[in-house]
C-alpha positions in Angstrom: 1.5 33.4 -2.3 4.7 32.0 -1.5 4.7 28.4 -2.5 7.9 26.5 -1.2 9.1 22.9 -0.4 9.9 21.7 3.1 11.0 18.1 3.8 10.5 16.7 7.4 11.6 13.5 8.9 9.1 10.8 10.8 9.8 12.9 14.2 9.3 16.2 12.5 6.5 14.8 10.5 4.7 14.3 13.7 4.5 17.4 15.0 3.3 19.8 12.4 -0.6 19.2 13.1 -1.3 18.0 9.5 -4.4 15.9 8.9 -2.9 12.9 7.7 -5.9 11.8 4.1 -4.5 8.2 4.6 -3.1 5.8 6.6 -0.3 5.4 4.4 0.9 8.7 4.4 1.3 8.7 8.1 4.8 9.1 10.0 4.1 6.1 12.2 3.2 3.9 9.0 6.0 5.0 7.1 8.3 4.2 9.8 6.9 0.6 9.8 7.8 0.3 5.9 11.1 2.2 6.2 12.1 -0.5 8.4 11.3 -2.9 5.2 13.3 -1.3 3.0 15.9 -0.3 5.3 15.4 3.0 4.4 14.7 6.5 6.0 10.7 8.1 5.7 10.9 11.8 4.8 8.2 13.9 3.9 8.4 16.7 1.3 5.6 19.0 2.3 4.1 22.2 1.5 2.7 23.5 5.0 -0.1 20.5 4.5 -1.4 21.4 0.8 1.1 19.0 -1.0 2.0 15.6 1.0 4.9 13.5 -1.0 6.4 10.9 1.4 9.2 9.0 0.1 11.3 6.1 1.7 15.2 7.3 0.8 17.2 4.3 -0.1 20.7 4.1 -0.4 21.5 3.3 -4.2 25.8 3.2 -4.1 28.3 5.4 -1.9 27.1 8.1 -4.0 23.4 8.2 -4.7 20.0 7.5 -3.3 16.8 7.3 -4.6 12.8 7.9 -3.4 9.7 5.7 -3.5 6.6 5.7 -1.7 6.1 3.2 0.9 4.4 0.2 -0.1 0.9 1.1 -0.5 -1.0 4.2 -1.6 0.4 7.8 -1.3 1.9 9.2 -3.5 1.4 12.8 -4.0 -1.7 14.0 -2.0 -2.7 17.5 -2.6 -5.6 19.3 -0.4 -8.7 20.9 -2.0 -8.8 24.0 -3.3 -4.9 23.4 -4.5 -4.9 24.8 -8.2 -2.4 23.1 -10.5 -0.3 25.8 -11.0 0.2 26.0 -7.1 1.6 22.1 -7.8 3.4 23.1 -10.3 5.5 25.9 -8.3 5.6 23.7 -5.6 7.5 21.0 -7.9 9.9 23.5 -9.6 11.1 24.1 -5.9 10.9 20.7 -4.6 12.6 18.7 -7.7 15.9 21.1 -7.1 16.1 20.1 -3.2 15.6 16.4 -4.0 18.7 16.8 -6.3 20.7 18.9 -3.5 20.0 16.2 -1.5 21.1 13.8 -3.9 18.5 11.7 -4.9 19.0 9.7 -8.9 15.3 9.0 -8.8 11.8 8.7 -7.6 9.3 6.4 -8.1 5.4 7.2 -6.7 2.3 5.4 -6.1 -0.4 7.5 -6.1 -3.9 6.5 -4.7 -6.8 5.1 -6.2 -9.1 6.7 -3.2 -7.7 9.9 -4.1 -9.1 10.9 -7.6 -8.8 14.3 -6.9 -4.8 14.5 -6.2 -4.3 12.6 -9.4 -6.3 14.5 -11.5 -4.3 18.3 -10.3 -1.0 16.7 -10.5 -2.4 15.4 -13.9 -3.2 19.1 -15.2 -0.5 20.5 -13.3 2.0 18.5 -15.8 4.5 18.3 -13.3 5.0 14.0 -14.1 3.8 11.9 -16.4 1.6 9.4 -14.9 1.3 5.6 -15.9 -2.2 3.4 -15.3 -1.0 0.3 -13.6 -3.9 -1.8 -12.4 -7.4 -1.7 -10.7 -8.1 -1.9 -6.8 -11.3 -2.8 -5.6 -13.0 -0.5 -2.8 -16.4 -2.1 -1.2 -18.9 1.2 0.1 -20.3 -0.3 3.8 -21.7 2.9 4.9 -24.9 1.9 4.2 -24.4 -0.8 6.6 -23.8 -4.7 7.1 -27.5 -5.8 5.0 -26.7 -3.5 2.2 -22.8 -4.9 1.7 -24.7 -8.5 2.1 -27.2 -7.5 -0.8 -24.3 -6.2 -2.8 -22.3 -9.1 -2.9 -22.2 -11.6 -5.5 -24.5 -14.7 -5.6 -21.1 -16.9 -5.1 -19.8 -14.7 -2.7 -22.6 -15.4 0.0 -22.7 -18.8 -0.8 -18.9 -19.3 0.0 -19.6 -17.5 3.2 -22.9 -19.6 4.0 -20.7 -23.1 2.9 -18.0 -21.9 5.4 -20.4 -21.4 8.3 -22.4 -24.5 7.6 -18.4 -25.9 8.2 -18.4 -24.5 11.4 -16.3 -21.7 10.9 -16.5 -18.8 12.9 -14.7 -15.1 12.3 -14.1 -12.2 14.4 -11.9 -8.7 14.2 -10.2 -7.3 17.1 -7.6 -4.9 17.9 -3.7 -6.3 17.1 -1.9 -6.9 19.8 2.1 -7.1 20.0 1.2 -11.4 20.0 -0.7 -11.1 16.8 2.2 -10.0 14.8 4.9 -11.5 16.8 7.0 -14.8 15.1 5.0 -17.5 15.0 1.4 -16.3 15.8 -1.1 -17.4 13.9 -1.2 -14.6 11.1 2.7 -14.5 10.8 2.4 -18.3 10.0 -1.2 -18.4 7.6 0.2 -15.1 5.9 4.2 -16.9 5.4 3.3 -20.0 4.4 1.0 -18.5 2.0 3.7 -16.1 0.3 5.9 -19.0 -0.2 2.9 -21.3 -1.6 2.4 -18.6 -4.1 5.8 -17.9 -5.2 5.6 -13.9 -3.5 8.7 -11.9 -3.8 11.0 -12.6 -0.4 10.3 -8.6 0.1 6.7 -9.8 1.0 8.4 -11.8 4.1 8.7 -9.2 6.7 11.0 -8.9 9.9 9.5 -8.8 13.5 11.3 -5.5 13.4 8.7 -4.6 10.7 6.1 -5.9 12.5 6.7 -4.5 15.7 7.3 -0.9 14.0 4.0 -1.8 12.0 2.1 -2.2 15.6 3.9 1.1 17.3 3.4 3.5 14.2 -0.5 2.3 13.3 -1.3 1.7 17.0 -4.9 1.3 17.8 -5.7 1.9 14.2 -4.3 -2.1 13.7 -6.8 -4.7 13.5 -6.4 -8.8 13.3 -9.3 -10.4 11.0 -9.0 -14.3 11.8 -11.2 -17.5 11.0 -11.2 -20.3 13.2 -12.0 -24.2 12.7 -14.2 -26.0 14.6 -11.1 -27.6 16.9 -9.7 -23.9 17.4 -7.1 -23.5 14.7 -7.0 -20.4 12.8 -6.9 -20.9 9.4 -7.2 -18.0 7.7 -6.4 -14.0 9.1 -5.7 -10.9 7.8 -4.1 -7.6 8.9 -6.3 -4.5 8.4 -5.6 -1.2 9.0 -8.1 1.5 10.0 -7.8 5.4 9.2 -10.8 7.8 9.9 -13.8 6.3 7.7 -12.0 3.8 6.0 -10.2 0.3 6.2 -7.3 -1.3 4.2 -7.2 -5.0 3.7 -3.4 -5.0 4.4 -2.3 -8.4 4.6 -3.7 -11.8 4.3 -3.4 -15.6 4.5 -5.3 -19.2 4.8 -4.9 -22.7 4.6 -5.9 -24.4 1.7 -7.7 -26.6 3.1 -9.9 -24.5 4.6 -10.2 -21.6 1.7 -12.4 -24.7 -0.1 -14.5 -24.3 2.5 -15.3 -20.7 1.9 -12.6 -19.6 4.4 -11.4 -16.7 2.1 -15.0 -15.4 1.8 -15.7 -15.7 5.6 -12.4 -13.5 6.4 -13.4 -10.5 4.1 -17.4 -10.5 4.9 -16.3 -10.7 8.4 -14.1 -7.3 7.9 -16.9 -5.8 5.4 -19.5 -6.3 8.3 -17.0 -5.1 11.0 -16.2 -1.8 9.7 -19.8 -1.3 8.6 -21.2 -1.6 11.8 -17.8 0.6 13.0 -18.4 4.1 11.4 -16.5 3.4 8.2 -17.9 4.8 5.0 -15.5 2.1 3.1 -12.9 -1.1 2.8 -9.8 -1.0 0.2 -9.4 -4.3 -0.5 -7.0 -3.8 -3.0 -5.8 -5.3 -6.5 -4.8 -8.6 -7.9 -1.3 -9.7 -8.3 -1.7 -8.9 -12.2 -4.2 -7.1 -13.9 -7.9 -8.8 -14.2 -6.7 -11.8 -12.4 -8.6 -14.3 -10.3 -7.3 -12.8 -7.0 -8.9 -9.3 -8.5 -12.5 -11.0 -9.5 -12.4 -12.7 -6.1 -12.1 -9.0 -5.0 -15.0 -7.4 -7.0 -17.2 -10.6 -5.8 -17.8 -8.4 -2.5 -19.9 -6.0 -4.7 -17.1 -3.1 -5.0 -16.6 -1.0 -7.6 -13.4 -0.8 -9.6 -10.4 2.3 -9.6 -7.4 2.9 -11.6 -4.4 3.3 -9.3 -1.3 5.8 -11.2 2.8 5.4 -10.7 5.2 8.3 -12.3 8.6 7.3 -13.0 10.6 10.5 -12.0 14.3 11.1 -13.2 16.3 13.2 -11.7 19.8 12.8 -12.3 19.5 11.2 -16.2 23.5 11.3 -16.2 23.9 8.8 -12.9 20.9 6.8 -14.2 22.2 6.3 -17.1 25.6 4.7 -15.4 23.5 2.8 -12.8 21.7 1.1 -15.4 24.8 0.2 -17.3 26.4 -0.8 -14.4 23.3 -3.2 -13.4 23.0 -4.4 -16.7 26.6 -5.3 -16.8 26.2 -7.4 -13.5 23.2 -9.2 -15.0 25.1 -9.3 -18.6 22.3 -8.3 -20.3 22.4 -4.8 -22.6 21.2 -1.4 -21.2 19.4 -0.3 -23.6 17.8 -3.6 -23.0 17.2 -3.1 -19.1 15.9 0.3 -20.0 12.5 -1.1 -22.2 11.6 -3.8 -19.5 9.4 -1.4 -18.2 10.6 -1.6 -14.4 11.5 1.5 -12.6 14.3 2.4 -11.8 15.7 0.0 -14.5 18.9 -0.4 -12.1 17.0 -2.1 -9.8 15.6 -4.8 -11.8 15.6 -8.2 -10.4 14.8 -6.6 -6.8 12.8 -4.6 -5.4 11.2 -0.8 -6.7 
């Protein structure tokens, strides 16, 4: 069999029937975070046995590079896909995203997805680096069995918060959910600047309104509201086939001491329980085994190890992008090169 490497842009994307594993891997998502990274989605693609979406940034006048939008997708490949199928898939795809110019690529690949991992694993095409834990909650056993599984302190946050007269509900997003100024944009901005987040967590309405047009119906606002009608605490989720993704998030403070926090994810646990899903990503902490992690896990899910690879492609142009970054930031290559952040000629922004 004829194994060979096709690459497809958001438009093409859309027409070639594929049965999209993930939310993330989607055209219409990958649009949304193109527009975040002011980049372009394409998808390398073998018919749909391998799935490799990249955003192409610019890196200089000369060179461009490929990472998966933010989130989970990096390499998906469909049952019965051997490893040495993979593996002659790469050797055709790794010359095309040379052709086409690209230094660089830098993949997330999903925890949901231990399959994929393990036959790019075996099929030795990358070497792949452990970077953290997400958490995943099961809810297809519906609302009493997530209750049961949560933690002691969990249920009592969520009891404390309705005692306070908090009430939650999920709904589909509408265009005024994630427009400037509506409650989410304002809990969720205020949040990323209370805890320090990188500016590349404050996204444009254009983001948000490419966000709403590419997920569509599958975008859902989580929101708790005080007693005098304020929200103060919501959450963007997105919803693919039988699972959901606790995308984005934010609260008062005020309010999170009153079990605010708790209220928002039980209230999107017992939503897509009683909605046909067979699970909620909740995903990880900020850095490993943190408290934002444990808060995670206190809604009775179980752990999984999510993988990057760090993909050169060009070693002679890396090699004078990071001495050229290094000499803007005066600090020595060799010494960019061991922090550990990839592509080293991007430290001090974003991947």
């Amino acid at each position: 069999m004829s194994v060979r490497a096709a690459t497809a842009t958001a438009d093409g994307a859309a027409t070639l029937g594929v049965a999209w594993p993930d939310v993330y891997f989607t055209p219409g998502y990958g649009a949304a975070a193109a527009v975040a990274e002011r980049a372009e989605w394409r998808l390398t693609h073998w018919r749909d046995r391998v799935l490799v979406p990249l955003l192409v940034r610019p890196v200089d006048p000369a060179g461009r590079d490929g990472v998966s939008p933010y989130g989970y997708c990096g390499v998906h490949v469909a049952p019965g896909t051997t490893p040495a199928e993979l593996a002659a898939f790469w050797a055709r795809a790794v010359p095309a995203w040379r052709e086409a110019g690209l230094v660089s690529l830098f993949l997330r690949l999903s925890p949901l997805d231990p399959r994929s991992t393990a036959v790019v694993r075996a099929a030795g095409v990358v070497s792949l680096d452990p970077r953290g834990d997400t958490v995943t909650v099961p809810v297809g056993g519906g609302p009493g069995d997530v209750w049961d599984a949560m933690a002691g302190r969990s249920r009592t946050a969520v009891r404390k918060a309705e005692r306070a007269g908090l009430t939650a509900d999920v709904r589909p997003a509408g265009a005024e959910d994630v427009a400037a100024g509506s409650d989410f944009r304002r809990l969720y901005e205020r949040t990323m600047r209370r805890v320090g987040g990188s500016p590349g967590y404050l996204f444009t309405d254009a983001y948000y309104r490419a966000l709403a047009d590419g997920v569509g119906k599958g975008l859902l606002r989580a929101s708790v509201t005080a007693p005098d009608g304020r929200a103060v605490a919501a959450a963007l989720v997105l919803r693919h086939a039988d699972r959901a993704h606790y995308h984005l998030s934010g609260s008062d403070p005020a309010a999170a001491r009153d079990g605010a926090n708790n209220l928002l994810v039980w209230s999107i646990l017992r939503w897509a329980a009683e909605s046909g899903c067979d699970l909620v990503h909740l995903g990880g902490g900020r850095v490993p085994d943190d408290s934002l992690l444990a808060f995670k896990r206190s809604f009775g899910g179980r752990r999984s190890t999510f993988h990057t690879a760090s993909v050169v492609l060009d070693p002679g142009r890396y090699a004078d992008l990071v001495a050229a970054r290094a000499r803007e930031l005066g600090r020595p290559a060799d010494e960019l090169a061991a922090t550990n952040f990839f592509p080293a000629y991007r430290y001090g922004g974003s991947r």
